[in-house]
C-alpha positions, 0 to 999 in steps of 0.5 A: 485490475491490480497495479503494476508497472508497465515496464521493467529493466529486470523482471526478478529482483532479491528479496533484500532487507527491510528495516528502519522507518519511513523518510519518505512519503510519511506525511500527508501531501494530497489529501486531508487525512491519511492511513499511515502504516505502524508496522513492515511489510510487503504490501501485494497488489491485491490488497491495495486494491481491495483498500482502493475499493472499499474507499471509494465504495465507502464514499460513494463518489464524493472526494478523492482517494489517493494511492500513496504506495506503488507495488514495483517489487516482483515476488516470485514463488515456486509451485507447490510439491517442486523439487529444489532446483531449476532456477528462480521461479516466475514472478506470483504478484507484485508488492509495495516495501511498507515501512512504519510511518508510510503514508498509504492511502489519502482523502481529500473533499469530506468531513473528518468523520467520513474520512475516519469511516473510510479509513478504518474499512481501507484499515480492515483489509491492510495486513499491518497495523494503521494509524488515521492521522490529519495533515500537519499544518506549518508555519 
């Protein structure tokens, strides 16, 4: 079942503005390697859940996949062949604001070349350009 939260204190919100790049969450903090978003979008429930699965189908049970991005934006959209008028319309799907730089999807516990594999299959069903990258070492 798609993600979404539990609860919320409003339940339709402005569509609002995104521009800039990722502060936040654009480094690889769980996992080994990471899919980092290159391009702005809203990313649905839906498809993090279709990136989910073909993962860890991918992986067959082996390491870990997390979920760097949380869908907590309601995306509301009118019924087809609606007059304009009577109000805002019910919440359709739920989505995650993605920046570039956005850390989407981690692997942790495989080799390189498995974690390049199931990234670029989790990479197929985003609607945004993405980039596999390593964690970065500090010294």
């Amino acid at each position: 079942m798609p993600r979404m939260p539990k609860r919320i204190k409003f339940r339709k919100q402005m569509r609002g503005v995104l521009k800039g790049n990722a502060t936040r969450g654009n480094f690889v903090a769980y996992g080994d390697y990471g899919l980092q978003s290159l391009e702005m979008h809203w990313l649905s429930a839906r498809q993090i859940e279709a990136g989910r699965i073909a993962a860890q189908h991918f992986l067959r049970r082996q390491g870990k996949v997390y979920i760097r991005v949380f869908p907590d934006k309601p995306i509301s959209k009118k019924p087809l062949e609606t007059r304009m008028g009577k109000g805002k319309a019910d919440t359709e799907y739920w989505a995650a604001r993605v920046k570039p730089g956005t850390m989407l999807f981690e692997i942790a516990g495989v080799p390189e070349n498995v974690a390049k594999q199931a990234m670029a299959r989790v990479a197929h069903k985003m609607p945004v350009r993405c980039r596999f990258v390593g964690r970065r070492l500090t010294v």
